[in-house]
PDB file of N, CA, C and O in Angstrom, chain B, residues numbered from 101:
ATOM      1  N   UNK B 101      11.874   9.638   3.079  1.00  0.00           N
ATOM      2  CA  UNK B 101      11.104   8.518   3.578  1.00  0.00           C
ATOM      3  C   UNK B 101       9.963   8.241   2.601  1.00  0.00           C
ATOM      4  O   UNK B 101       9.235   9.112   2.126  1.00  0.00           O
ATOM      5  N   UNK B 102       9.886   6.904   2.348  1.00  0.00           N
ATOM      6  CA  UNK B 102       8.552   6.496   1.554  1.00  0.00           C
ATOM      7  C   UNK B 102       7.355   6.861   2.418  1.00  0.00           C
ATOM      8  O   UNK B 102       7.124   6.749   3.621  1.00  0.00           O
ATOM      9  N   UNK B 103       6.535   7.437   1.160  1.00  0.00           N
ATOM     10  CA  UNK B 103       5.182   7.365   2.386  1.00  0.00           C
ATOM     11  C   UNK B 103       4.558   5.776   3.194  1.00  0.00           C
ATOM     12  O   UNK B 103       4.110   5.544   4.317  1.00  0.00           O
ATOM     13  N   UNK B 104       4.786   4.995   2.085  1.00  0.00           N
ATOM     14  CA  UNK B 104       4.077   3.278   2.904  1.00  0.00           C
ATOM     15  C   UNK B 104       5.063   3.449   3.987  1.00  0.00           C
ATOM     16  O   UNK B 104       4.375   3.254   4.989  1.00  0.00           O
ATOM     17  N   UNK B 105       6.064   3.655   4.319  1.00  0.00           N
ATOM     18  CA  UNK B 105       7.183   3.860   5.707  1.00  0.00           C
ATOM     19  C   UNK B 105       6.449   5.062   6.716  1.00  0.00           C
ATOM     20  O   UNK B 105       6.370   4.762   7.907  1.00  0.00           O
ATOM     21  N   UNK B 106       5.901   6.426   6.283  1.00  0.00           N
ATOM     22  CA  UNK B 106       5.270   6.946   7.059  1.00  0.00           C
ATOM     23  C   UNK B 106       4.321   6.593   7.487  1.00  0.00           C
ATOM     24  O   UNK B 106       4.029   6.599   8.682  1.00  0.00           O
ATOM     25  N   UNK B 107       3.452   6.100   6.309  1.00  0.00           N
ATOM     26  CA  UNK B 107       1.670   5.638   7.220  1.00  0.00           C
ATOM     27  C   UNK B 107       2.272   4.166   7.775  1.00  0.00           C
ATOM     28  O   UNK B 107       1.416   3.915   8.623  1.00  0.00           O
ATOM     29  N   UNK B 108       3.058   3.227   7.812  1.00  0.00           N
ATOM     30  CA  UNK B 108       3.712   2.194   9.220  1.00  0.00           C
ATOM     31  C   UNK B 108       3.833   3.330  10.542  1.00  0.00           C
ATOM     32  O   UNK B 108       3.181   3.367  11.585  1.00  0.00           O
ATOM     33  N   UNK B 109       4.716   4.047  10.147  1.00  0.00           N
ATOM     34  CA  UNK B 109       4.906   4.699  11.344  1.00  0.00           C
ATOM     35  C   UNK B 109       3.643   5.531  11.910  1.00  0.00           C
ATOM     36  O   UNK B 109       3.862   5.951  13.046  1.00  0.00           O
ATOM     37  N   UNK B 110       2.839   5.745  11.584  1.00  0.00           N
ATOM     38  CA  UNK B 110       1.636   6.425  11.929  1.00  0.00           C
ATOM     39  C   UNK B 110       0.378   5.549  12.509  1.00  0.00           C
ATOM     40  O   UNK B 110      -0.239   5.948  13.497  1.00  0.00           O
ATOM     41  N   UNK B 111       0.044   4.370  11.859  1.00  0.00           N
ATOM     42  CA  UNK B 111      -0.458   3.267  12.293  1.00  0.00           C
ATOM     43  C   UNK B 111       0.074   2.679  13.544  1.00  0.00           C
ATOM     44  O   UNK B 111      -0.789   2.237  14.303  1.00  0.00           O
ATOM     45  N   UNK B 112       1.336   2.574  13.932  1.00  0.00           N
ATOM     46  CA  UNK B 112       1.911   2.181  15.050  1.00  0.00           C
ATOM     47  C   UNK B 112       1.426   2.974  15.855  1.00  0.00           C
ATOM     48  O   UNK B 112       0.534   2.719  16.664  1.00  0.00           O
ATOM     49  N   UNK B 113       2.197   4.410  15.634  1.00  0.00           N
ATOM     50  CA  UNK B 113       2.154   5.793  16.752  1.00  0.00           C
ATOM     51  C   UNK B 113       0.116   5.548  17.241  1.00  0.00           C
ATOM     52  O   UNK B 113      -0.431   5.338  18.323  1.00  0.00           O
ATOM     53  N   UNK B 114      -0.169   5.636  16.504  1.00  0.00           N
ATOM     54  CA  UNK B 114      -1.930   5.220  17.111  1.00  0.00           C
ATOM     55  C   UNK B 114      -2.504   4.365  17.844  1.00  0.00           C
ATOM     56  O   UNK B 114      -3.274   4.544  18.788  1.00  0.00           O
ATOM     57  N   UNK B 115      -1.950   3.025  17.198  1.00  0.00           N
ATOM     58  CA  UNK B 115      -2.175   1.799  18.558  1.00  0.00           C
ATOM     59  C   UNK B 115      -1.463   2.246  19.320  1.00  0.00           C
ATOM     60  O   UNK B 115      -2.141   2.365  20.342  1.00  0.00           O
ATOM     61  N   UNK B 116      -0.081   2.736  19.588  1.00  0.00           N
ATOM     62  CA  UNK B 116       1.040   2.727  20.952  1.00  0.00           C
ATOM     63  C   UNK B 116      -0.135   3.858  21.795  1.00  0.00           C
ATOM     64  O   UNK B 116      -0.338   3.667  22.994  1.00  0.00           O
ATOM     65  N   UNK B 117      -0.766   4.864  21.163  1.00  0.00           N
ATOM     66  CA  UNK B 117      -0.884   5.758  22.032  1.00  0.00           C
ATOM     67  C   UNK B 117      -2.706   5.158  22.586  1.00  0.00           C
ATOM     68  O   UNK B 117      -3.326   5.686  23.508  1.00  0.00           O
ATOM     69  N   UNK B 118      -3.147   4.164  21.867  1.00  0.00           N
ATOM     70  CA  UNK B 118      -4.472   3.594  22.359  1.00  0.00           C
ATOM     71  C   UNK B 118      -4.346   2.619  23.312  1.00  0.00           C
ATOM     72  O   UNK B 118      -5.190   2.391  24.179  1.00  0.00           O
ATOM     73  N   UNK B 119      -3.004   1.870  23.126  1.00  0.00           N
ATOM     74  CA  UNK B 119      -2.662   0.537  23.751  1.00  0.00           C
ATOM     75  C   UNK B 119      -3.377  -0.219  23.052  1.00  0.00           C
ATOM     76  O   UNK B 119      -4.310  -0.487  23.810  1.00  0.00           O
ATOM     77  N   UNK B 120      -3.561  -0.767  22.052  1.00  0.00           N
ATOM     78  CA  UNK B 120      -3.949  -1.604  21.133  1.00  0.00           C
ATOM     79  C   UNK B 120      -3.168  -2.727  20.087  1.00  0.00           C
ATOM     80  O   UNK B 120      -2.118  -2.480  19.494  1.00  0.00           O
ATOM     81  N   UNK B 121      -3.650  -3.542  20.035  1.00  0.00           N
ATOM     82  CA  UNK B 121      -2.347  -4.624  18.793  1.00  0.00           C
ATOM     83  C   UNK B 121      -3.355  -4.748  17.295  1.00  0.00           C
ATOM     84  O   UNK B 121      -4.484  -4.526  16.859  1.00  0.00           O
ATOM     85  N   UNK B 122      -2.066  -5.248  16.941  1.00  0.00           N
ATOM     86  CA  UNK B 122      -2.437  -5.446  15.124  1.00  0.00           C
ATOM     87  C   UNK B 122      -3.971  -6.017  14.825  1.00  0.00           C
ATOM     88  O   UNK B 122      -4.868  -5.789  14.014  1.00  0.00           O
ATOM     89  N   UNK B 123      -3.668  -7.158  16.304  1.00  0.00           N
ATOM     90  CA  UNK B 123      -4.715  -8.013  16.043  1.00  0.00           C
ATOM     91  C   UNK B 123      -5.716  -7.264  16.448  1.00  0.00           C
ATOM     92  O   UNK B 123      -6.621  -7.671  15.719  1.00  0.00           O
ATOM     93  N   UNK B 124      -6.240  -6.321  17.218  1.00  0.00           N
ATOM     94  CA  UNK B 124      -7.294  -5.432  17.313  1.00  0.00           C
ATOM     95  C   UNK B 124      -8.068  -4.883  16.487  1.00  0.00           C
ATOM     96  O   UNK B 124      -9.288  -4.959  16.346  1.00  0.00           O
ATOM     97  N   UNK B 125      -6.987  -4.111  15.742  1.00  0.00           N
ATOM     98  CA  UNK B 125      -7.129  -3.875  14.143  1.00  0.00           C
ATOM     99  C   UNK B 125      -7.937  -4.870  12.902  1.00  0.00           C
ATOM    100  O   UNK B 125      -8.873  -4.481  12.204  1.00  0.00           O
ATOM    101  N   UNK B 126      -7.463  -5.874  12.866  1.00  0.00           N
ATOM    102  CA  UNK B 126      -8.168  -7.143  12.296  1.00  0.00           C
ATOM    103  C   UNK B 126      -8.592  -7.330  12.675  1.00  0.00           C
ATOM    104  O   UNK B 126      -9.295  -7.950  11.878  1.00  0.00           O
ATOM    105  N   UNK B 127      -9.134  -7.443  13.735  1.00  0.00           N
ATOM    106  CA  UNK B 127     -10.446  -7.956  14.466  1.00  0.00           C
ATOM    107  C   UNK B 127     -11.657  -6.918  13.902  1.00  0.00           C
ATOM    108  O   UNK B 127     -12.616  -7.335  13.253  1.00  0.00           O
ATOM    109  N   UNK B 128     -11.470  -5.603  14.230  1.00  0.00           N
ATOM    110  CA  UNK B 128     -12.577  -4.399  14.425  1.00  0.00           C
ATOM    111  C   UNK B 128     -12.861  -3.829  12.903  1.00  0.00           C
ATOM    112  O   UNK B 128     -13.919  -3.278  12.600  1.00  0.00           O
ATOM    113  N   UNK B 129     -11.837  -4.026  12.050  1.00  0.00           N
ATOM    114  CA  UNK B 129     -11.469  -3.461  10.755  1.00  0.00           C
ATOM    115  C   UNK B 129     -12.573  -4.030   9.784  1.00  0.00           C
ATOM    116  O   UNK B 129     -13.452  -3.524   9.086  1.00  0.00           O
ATOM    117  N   UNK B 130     -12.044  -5.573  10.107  1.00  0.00           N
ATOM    118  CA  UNK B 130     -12.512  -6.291   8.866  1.00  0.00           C
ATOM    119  C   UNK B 130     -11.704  -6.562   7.191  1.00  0.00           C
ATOM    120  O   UNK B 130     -12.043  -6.898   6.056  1.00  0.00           O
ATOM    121  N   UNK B 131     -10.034  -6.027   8.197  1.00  0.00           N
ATOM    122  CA  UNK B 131      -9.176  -5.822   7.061  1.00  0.00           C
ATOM    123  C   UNK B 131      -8.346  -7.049   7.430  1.00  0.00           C
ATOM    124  O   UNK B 131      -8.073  -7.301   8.604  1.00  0.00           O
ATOM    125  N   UNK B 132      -7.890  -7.924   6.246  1.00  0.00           N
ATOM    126  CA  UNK B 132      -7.436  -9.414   6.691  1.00  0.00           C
ATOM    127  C   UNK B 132      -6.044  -9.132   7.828  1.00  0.00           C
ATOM    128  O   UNK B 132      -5.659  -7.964   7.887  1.00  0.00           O
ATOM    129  N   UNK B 133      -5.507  -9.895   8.472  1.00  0.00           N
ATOM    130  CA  UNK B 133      -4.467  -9.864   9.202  1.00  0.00           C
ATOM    131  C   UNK B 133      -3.180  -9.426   8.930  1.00  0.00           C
ATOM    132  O   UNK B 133      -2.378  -8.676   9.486  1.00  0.00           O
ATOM    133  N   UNK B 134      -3.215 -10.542   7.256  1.00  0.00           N
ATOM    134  CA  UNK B 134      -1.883 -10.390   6.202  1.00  0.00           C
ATOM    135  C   UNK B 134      -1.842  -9.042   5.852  1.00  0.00           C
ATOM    136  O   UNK B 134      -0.727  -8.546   6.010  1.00  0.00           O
ATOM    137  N   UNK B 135      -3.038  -7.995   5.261  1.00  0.00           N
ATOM    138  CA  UNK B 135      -2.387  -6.494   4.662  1.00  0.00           C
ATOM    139  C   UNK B 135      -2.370  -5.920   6.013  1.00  0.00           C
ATOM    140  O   UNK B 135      -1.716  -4.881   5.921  1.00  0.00           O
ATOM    141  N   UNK B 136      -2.812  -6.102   7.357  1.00  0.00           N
ATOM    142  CA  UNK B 136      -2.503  -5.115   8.187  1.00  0.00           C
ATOM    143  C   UNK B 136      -0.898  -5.219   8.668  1.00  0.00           C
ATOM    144  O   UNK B 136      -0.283  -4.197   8.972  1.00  0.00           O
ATOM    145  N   UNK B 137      -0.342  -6.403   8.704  1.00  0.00           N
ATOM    146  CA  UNK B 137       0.834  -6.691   8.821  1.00  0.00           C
ATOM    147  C   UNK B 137       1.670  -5.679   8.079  1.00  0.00           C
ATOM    148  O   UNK B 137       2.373  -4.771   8.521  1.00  0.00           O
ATOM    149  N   UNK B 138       1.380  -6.122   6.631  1.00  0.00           N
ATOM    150  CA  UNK B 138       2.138  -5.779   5.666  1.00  0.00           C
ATOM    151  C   UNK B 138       2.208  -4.434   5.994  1.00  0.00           C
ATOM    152  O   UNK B 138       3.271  -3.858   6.226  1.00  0.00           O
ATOM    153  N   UNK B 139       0.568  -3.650   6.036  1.00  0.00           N
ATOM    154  CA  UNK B 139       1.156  -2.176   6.336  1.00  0.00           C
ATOM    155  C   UNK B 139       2.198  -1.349   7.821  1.00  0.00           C
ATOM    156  O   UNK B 139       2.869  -0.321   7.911  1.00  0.00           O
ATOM    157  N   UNK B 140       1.867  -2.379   8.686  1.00  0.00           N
ATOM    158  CA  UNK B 140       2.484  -1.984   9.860  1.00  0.00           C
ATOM    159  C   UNK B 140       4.000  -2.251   9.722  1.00  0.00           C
ATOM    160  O   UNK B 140       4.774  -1.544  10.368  1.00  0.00           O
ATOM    161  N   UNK B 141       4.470  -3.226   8.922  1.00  0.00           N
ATOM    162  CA  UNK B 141       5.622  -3.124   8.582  1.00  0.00           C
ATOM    163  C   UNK B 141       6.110  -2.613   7.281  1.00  0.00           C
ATOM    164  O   UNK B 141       7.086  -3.108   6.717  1.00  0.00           O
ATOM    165  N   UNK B 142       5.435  -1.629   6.813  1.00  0.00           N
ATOM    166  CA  UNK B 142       5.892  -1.262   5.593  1.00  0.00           C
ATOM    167  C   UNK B 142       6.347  -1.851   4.126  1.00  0.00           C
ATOM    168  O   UNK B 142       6.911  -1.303   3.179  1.00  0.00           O
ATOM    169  N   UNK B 143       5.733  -3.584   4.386  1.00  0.00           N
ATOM    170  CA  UNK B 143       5.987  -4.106   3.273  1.00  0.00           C
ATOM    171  C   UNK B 143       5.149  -4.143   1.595  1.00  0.00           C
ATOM    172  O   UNK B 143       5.515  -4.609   0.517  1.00  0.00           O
ATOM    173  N   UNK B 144       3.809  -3.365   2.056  1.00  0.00           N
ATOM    174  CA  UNK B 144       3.208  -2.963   0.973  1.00  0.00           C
ATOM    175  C   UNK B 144       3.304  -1.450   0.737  1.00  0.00           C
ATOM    176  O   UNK B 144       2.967  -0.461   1.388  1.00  0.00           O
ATOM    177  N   UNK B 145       3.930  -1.669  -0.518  1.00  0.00           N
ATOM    178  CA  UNK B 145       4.288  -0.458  -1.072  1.00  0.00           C
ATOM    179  C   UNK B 145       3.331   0.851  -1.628  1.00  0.00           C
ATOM    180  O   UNK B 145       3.727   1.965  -1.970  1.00  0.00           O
ATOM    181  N   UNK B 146       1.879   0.302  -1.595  1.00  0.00           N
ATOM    182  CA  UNK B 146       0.926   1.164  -2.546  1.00  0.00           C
ATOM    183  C   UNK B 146      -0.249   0.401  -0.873  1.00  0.00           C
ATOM    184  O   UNK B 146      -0.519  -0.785  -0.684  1.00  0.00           O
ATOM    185  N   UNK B 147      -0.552   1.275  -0.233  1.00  0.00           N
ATOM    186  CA  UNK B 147      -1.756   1.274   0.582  1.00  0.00           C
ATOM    187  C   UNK B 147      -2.537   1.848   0.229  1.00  0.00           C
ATOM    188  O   UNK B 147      -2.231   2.921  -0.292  1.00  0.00           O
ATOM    189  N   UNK B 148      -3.851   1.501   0.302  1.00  0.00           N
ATOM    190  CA  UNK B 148      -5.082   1.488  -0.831  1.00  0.00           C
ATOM    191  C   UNK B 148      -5.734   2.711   0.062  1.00  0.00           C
ATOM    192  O   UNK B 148      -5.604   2.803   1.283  1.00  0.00           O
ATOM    193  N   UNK B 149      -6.349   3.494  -0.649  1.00  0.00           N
ATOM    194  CA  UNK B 149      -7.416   4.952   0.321  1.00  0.00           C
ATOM    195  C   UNK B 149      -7.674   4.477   1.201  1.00  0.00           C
ATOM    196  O   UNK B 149      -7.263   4.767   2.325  1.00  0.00           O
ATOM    197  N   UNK B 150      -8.943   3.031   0.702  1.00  0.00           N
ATOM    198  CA  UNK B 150      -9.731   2.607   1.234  1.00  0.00           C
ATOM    199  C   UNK B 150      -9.365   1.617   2.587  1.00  0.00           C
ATOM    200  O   UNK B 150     -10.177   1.449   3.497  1.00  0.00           O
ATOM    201  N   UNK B 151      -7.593   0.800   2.554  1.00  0.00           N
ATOM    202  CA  UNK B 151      -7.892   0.182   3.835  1.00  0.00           C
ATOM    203  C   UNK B 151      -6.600   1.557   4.437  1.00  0.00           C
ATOM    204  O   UNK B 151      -5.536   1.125   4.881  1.00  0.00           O
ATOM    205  N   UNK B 152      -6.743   2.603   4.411  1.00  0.00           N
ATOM    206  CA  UNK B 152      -6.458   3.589   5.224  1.00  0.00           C
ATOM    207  C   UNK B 152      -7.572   4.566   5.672  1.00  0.00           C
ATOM    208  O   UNK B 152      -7.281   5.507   6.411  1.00  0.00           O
ATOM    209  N   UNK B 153      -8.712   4.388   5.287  1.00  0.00           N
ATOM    210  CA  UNK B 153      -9.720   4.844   5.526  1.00  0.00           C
ATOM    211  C   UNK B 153     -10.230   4.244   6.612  1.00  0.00           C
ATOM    212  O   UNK B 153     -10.464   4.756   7.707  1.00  0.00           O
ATOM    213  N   UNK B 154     -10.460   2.676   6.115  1.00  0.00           N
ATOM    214  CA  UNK B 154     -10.525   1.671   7.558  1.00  0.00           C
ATOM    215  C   UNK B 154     -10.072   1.547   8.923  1.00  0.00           C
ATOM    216  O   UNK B 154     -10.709   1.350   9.958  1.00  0.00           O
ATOM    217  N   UNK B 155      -8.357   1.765   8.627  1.00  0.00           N
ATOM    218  CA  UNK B 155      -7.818   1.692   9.769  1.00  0.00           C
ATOM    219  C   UNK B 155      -8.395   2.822  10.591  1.00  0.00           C
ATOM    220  O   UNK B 155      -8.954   2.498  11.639  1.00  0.00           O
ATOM    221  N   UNK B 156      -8.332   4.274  10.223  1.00  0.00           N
ATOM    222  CA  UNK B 156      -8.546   5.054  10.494  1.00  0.00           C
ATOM    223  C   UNK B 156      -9.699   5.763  10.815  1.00  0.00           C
ATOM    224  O   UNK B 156      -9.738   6.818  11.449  1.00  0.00           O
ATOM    225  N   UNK B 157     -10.660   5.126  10.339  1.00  0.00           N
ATOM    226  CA  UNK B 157     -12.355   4.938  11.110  1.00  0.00           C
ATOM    227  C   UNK B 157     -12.226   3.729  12.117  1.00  0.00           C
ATOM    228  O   UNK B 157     -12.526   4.198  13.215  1.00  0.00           O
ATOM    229  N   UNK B 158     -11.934   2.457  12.248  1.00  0.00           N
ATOM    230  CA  UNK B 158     -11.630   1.727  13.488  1.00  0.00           C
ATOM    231  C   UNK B 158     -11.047   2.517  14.822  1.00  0.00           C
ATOM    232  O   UNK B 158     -11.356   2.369  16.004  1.00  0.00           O
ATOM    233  N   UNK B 159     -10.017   3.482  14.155  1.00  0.00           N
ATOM    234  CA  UNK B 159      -9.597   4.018  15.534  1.00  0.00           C
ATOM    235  C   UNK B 159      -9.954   5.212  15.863  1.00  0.00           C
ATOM    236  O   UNK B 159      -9.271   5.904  16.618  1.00  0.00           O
ATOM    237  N   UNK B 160     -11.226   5.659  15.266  1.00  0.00           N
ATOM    238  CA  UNK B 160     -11.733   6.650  15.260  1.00  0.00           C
ATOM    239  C   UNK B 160     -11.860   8.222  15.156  1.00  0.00           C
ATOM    240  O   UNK B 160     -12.500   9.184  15.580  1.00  0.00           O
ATOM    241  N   UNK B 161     -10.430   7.709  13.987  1.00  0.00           N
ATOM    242  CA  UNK B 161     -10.076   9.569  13.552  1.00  0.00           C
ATOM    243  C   UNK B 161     -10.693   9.715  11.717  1.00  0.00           C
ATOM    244  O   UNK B 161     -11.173   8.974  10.858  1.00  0.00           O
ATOM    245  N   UNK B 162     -10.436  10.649  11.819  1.00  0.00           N
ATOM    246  CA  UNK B 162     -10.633  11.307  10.129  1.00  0.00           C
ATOM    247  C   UNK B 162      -9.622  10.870   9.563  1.00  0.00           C
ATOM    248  O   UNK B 162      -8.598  10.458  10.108  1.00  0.00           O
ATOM    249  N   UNK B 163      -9.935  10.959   8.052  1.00  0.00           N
ATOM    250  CA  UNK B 163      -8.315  11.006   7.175  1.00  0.00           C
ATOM    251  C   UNK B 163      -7.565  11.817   7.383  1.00  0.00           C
ATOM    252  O   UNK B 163      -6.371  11.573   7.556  1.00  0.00           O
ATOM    253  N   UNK B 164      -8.127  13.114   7.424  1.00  0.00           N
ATOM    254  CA  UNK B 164      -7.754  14.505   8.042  1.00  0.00           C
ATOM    255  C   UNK B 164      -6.551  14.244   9.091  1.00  0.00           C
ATOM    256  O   UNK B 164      -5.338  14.437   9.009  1.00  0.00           O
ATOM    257  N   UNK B 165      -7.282  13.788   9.988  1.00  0.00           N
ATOM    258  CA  UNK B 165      -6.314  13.654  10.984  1.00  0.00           C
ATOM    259  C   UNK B 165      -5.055  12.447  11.414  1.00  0.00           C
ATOM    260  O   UNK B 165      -4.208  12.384  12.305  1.00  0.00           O
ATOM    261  N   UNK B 166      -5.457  11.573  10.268  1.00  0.00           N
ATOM    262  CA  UNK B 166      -4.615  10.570  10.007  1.00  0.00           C
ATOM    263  C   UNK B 166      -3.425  11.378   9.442  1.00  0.00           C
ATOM    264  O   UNK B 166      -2.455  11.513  10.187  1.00  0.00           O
ATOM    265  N   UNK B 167      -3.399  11.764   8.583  1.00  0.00           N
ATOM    266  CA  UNK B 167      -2.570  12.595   7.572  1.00  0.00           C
ATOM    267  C   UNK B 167      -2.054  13.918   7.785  1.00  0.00           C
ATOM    268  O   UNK B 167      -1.420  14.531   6.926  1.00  0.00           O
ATOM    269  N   UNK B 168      -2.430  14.533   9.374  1.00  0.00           N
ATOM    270  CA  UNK B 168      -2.276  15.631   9.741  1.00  0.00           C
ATOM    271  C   UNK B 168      -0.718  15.581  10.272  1.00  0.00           C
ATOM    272  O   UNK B 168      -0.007  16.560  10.045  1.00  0.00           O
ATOM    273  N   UNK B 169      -0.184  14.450  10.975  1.00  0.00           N
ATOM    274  CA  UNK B 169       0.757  13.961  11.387  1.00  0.00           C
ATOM    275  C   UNK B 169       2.230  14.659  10.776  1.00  0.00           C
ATOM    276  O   UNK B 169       2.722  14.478   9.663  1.00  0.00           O
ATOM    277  N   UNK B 170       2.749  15.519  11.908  1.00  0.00           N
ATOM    278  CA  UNK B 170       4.205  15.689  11.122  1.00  0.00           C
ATOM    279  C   UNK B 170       5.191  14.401   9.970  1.00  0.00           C
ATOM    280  O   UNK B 170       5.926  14.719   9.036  1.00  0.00           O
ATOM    281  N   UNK B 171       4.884  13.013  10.431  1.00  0.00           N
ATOM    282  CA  UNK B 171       5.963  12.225   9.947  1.00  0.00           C
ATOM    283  C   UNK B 171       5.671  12.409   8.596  1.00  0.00           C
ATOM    284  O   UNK B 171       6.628  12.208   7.848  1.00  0.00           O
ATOM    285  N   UNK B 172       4.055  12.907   7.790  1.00  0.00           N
ATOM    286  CA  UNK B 172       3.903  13.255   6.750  1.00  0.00           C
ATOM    287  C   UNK B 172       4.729  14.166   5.869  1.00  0.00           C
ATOM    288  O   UNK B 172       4.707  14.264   4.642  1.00  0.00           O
ATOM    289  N   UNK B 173       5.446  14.801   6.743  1.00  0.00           N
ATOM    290  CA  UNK B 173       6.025  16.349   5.977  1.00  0.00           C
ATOM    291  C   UNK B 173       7.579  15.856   5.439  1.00  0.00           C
ATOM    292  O   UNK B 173       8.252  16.450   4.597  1.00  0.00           O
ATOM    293  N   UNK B 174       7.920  14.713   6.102  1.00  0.00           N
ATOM    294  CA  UNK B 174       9.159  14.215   5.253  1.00  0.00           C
ATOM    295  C   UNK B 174       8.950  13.174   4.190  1.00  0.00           C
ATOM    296  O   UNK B 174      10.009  12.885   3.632  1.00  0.00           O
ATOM    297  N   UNK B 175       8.096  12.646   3.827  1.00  0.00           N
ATOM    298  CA  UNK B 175       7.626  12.162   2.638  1.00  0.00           C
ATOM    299  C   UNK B 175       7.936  12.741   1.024  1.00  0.00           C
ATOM    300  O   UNK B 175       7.362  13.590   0.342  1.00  0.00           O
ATOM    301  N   UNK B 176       9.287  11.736   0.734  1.00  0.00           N
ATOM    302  CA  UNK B 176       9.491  12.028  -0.551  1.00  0.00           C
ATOM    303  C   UNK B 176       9.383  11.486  -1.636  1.00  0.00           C
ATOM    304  O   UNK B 176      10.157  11.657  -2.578  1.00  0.00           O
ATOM    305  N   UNK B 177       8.138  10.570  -1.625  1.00  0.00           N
ATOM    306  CA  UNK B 177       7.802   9.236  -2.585  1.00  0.00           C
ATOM    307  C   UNK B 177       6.563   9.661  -3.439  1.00  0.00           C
ATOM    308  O   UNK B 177       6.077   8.876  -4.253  1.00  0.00           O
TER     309      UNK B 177
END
């Protein structure tokens, strides 16, 4: 699995488990609509530290714990 395919799947797994939408995200982030898309569907290939840092202070975890996530451990990109 590509990692931009894991951190989609990890970004999802977080709103599903907050009950939250994309648009929440863009709203609270301050990250445009278009790259949150892109990352939730895995269409940007290179996600930047920094708007994974974002997402991930909006929803109020660490990188740490962003990245702690089993779907990480199959990452072969």
């Amino acid at each position: 699995m590509k990692l931009s395919e894991a951190i989609a799947i990890r970004v999802k797994e977080l709103l599903n488990e907050r009950n939250l939408s994309n648009y929440y995200l863009f709203k609270e982030s301050g990250i445009p609509r278009s790259t949150i898309s892109a990352v939730v569907n895995a269409k940007k290939n290179n996600v930047g530290t920094n708007t994974i840092y974002q997402i991930a202070s909006t929803l109020g975890i660490s990188l740490e714990e962003f990245f702690k996530a089993p779907i990480f451990d199959s990452v072969d990109d």
